[in-house]
C-alpha positions as CSV (number, residue, x, y, z in Angstrom):
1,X,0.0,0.0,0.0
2,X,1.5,3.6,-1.3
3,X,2.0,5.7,2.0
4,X,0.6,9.6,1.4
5,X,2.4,12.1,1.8
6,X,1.3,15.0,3.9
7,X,0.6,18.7,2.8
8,X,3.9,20.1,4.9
9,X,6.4,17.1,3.4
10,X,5.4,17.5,0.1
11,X,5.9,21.6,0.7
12,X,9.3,20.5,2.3
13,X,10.6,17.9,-0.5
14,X,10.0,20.9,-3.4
15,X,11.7,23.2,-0.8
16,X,14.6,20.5,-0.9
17,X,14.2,20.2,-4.7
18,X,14.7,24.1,-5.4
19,X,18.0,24.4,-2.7
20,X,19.2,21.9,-4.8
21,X,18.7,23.7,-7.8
22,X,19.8,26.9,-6.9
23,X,23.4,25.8,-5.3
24,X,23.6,23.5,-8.5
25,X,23.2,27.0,-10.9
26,X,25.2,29.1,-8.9
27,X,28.3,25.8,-8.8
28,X,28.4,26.0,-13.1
29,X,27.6,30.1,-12.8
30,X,30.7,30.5,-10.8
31,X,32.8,28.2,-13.2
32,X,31.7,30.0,-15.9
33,X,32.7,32.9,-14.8
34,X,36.0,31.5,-13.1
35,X,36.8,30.0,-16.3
36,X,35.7,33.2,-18.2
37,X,38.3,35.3,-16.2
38,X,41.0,33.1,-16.7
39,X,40.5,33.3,-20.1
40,X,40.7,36.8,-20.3
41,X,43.6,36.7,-18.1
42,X,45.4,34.2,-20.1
43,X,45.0,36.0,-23.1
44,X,46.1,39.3,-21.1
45,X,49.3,37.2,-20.3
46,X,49.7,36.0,-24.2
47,X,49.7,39.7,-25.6
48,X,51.9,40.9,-22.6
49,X,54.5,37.9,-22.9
50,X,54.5,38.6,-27.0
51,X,55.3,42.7,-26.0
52,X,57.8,41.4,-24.2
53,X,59.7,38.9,-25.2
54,X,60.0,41.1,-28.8
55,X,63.4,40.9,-29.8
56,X,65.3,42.0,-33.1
57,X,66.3,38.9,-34.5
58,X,69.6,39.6,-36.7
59,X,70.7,35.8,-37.0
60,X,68.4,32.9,-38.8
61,X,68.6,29.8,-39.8
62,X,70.2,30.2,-43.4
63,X,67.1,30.5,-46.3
64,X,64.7,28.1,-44.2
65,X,61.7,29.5,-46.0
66,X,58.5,31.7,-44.8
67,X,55.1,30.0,-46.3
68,X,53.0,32.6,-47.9
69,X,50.5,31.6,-45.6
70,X,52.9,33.0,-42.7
71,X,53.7,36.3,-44.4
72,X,49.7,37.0,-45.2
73,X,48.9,36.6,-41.2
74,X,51.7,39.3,-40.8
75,X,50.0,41.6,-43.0
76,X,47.0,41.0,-42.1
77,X,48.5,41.6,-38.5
78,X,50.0,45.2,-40.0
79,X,46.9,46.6,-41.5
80,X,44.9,46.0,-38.3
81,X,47.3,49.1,-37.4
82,X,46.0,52.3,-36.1
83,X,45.5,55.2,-38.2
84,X,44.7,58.8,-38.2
85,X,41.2,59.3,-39.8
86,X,41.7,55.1,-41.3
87,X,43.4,57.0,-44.2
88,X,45.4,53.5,-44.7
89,X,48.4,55.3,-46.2
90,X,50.1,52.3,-46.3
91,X,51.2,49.6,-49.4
92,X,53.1,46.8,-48.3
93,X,55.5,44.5,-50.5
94,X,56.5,41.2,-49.3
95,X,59.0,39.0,-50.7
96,X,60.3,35.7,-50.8
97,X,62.8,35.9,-53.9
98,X,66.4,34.9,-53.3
99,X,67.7,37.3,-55.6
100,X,65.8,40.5,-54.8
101,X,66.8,39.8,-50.4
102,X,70.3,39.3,-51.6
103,X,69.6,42.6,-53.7
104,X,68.4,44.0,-51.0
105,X,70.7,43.1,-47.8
106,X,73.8,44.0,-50.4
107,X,72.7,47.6,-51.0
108,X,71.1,48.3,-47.7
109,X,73.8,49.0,-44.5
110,X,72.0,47.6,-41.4
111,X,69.8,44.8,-43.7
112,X,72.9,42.6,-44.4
113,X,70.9,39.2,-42.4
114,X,68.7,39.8,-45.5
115,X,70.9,37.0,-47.0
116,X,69.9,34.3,-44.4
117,X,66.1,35.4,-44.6
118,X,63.6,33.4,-45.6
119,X,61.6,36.8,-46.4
120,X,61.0,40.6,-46.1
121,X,58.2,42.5,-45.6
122,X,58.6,46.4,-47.1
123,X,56.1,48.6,-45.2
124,X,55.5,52.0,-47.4
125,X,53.5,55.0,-47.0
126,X,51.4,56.0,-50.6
127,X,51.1,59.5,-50.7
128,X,48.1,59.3,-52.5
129,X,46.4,58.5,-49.5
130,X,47.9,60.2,-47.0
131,X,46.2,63.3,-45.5
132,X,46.8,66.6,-46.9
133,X,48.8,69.4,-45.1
134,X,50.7,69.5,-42.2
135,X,48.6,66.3,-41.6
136,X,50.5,64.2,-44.4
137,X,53.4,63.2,-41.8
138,X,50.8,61.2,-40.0
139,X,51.3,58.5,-42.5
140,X,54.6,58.0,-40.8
141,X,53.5,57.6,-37.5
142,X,50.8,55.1,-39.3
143,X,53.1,53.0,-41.0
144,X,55.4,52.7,-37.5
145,X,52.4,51.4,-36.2
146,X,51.9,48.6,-38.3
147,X,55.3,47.9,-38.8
148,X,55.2,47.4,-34.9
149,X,52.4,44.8,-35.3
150,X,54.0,42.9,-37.8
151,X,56.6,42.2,-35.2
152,X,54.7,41.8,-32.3
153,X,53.1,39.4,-35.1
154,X,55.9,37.5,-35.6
155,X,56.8,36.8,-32.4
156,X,53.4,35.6,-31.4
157,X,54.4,33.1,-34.4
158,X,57.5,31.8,-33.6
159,X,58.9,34.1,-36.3
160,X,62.1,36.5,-36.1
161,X,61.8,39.6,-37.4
162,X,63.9,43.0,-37.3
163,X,62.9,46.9,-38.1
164,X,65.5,48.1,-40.3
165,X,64.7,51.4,-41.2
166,X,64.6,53.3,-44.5
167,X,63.1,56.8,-44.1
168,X,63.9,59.5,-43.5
169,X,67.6,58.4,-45.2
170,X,67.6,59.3,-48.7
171,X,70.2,56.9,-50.0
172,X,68.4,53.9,-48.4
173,X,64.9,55.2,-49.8
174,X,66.4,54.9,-53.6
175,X,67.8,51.8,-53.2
176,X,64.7,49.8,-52.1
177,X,62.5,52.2,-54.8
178,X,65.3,51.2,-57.0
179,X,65.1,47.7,-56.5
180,X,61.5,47.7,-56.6
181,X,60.7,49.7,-59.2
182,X,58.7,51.9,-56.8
183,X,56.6,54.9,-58.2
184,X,57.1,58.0,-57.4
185,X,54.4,58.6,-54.6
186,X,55.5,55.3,-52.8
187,X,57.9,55.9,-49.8
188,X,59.5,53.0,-48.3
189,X,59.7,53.2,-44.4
190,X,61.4,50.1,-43.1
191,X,62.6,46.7,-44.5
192,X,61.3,43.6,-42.1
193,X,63.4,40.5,-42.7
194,X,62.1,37.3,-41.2
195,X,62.9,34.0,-40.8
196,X,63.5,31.3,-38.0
197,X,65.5,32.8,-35.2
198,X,68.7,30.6,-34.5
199,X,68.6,31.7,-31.0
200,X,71.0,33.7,-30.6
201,X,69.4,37.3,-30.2
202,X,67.3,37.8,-26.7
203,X,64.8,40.3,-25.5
204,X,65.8,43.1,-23.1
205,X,64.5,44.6,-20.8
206,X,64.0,48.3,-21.5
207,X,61.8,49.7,-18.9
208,X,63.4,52.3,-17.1
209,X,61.1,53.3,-14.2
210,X,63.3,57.3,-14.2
211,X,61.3,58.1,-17.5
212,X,58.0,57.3,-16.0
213,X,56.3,60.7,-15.2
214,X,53.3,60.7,-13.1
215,X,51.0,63.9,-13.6
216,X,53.5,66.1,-14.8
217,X,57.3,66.6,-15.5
């Protein structure tokens, strides 16, 4: 025979039931969230580890070769850049031919690892689209930018990579427009070699806590 269950156990059991439920929400709310912010975190940690472990990598593995799928993330990585009213100025050239690094590194003073590159990556600023007046110099400041994320880039990647610069040096500008076969309105800022770090070169530590002014001067 089925025993029946009074009115105030049957209120008590659903009162049992809905503790239940609640602590049992509130157990895979707080994962959630725990797991959330540690994602955050971690990927906090990621970008702050690639900033600084950046290093300019002068010495790779002799011609071990870039895919093109490798030097399009770059890019992509450079034109994700900040810059002043999105005016873009920038054309980039990348380039895997033996012949045109060796061109390159040969004719360029501070370029020379060029010749154990597997690639370069030639950020430019097209005047075309740069802003007008006192303004056009902000294409500078816009290519720096995405020359900068093309490293930071690289590192992420496993990638070594090394700002050599080109403008404002007028020799070094005709070489690489030169070598390129640049138009006029093209200016070449800085020639990226990469490759596959041997090791060698190590990140440094170049925060210097005397040049951090709080407020003012």
């Amino acid at each position: 025979m089925k025993r029946k269950f009074s009115i105030s156990e049957v209120v008590n059991i659903l009162l049992a039931l809905a503790i239940v439920v609640i602590v049992a929400q509130n157990h895979i709310h707080g994962n959630k969230h725990a797991n959330t912010q540690t994602t955050l975190d971690s990927k906090e940690n990621v970008t702050l580890s690639t900033i600084h472990e950046r290093k300019s990598v002068r010495n790779f593995i002799p011609r071990k070769m870039v895919s093109k799928e490798d030097i399009l993330s770059l890019v992509k990585a450079g034109m994700a850049a900040p810059t002043a009213r999105n005016a873009q100025p920038w054309e980039i050239i990348a380039i895997t031919d033996t012949h045109a690094l060796n061109v390159l590194g040969a004719n360029l003073p501070y370029a020379k690892m060029l010749a154990q590159a597997g690639a370069a990556i030639i950020v430019c600023g097209n005047m075309n689209n740069a802003l007008e007046g006192d303004a056009q110099a902000y294409w500078i400041q816009d290519c720096s930018a995405a020359t900068q994320n093309i490293l930071l880039a690289a590192e992420s990647m496993g990638l070594g990579a090394v700002w050599t610069g080109v403008f404002p040096i007028q020799d070094r500008v005709l070489t690489v427009k030169e070598a390129l076969h640049l138009p006029s309105e093209i200016i070449p800022l800085a020639v990226i070699p990469i490759g596959y770090p041997t090791g060698v070169d190590k990140a440094k530590v170049k925060f210097t806590e005397t040049k951090l002014h709080w407020e003012k001067w």
